[in-house]
N, C-alpha and C positions, 0 to 999 in steps of 0.2 A: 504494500500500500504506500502510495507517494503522495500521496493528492492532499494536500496542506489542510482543506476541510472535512475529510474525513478523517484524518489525525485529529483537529482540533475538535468534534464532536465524541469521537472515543474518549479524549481527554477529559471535555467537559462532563463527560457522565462517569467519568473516574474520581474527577473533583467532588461532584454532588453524590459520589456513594453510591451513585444506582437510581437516585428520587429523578423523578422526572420534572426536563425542563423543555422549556421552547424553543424551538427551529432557531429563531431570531438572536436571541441570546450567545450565539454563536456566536455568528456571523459581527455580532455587535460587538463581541469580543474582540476577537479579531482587526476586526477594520472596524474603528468606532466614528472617524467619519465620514467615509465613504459606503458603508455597509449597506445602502441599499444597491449598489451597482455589483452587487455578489448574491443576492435573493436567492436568481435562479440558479447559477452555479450552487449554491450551499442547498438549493432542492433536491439537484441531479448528484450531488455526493451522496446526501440523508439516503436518496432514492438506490442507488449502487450499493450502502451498508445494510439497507433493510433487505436485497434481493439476498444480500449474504448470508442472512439472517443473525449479524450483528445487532441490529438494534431492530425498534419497533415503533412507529411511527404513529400516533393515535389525535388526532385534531392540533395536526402542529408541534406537540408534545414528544419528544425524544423516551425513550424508555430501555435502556440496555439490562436485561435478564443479569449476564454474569461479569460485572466490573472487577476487572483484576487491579 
């Protein structure tokens, strides 16, 4: 895995333990002021780790099962 937003969404639900947080939160992280010119990229990652069945996706909502 290379792709700088799916690192950073693994991370972010490493930092939160596992509790679920929002898509945007990311991305806000990340680029705090540019972050809406990454929306969709940061969709098409979430979309690429949930096919993996890394995470789980629920109204926006990030949810990873087993945070190492």
């Amino acid at each position: 895995m290379d792709n700088i937003l799916e690192i950073a969404i693994l991370e972010m639900g490493r930092q939160k333990a596992g509790k679920p947080f929002d898509l945007l939160e990311v991305i806000k992280w990340i680029y705090p002021q540019d972050w809406k010119h990454f929306e969709k990229d940061l969709q098409v990652a979430a979309d690429q780790l949930k096919e993996l069945g890394k995470i789980k996706i629920v109204n926006r909502q990030i949810c990873l099962d087993n945070v190492n």
